[in-house]
Structure formats: structure tokens, C-alpha cells
C-alpha positions in Angstrom: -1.7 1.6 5.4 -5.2 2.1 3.8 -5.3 1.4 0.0 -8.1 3.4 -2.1 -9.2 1.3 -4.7 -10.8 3.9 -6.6 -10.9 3.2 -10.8 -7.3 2.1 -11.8 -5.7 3.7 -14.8 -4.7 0.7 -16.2 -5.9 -3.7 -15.2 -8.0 -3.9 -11.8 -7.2 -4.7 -8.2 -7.4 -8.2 -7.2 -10.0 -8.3 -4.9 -8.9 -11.6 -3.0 -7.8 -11.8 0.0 -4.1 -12.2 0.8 -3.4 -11.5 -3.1 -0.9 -9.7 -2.4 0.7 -11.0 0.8 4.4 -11.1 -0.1 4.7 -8.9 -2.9 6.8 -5.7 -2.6 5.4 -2.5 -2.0 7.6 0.9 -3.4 6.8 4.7 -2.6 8.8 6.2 -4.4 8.0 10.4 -3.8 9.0 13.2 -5.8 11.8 14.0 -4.0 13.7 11.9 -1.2 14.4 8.1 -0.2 12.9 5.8 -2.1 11.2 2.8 0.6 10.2 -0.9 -0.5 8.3 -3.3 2.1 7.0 -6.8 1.6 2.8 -7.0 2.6 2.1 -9.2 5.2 -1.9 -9.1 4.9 -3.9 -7.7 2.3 -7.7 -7.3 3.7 -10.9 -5.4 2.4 -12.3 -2.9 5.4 -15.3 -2.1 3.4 -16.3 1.2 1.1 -13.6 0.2 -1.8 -10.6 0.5 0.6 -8.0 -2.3 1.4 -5.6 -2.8 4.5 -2.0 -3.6 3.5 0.6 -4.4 6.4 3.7 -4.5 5.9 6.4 -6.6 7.8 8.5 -3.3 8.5 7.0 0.3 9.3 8.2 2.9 6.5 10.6 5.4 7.7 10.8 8.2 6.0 6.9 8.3 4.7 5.7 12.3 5.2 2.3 13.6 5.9 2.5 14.8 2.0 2.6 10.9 1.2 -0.7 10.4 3.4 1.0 7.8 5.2 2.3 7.0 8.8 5.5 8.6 9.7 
């Protein structure tokens, strides 16, 4: 899952790598199931965008979401 870090709204992105290795990741969409995954890496791939893997693939993530189904 690619992370955009455009500007933030609110704080900054911690630019470290592996900052956020076991933190939990929620989407939570507009409508439907709610998922949460721990990150297993956190890596910079260059033009302001960051790699997060997670231990377990979403499920129910949609082409809407712009992630993996």
C-alpha cells in the first residue's frame, strides 16, 4: 500500500524508517466494514510516497479506496 505524503492537515509524517512498524492502520470508508492491520515495514520509495506492509492483506478494500482488493 503506497502512502502519499502530500502536506498533512495537521503534525508531519515521520520520515524514519520503520517509524511506524507495529502501529495499527484503520480504513474506515463511508460506507461498509471498517478494516485495521498492524505495518510490518514502513519504507520511503522516492517522490514523497511511502510503502506500508501490512502483516495481513485488507479484505474488503474497493477500487473507490485506491487500494488492493
Amino acid at each position: 500500500m503506497n502512502v502519499s505524503t502530500g502536506t498533512p492537515t495537521l503534525g508531519s509524517f515521520d520520515r524514519r524508517p520503520g517509524a511506524y512498524v507495529g502501529q495499527m492502520l484503520r480504513l474506515i470508508p463511508t460506507s461498509g466494514v471498517v478494516e485495521e492491520r498492524l505495518i510490518d515495514s514502513w519504507t520511503y520509495t522516492g517522490s514523497n510516497v511511502w510503502t506500508a506492509t501490512v502483516r495481513k492483506a485488507f479484505v474488503n478494500a474497493t477500487g473507490a479506496a485506491q487500494l488492493p482488493a
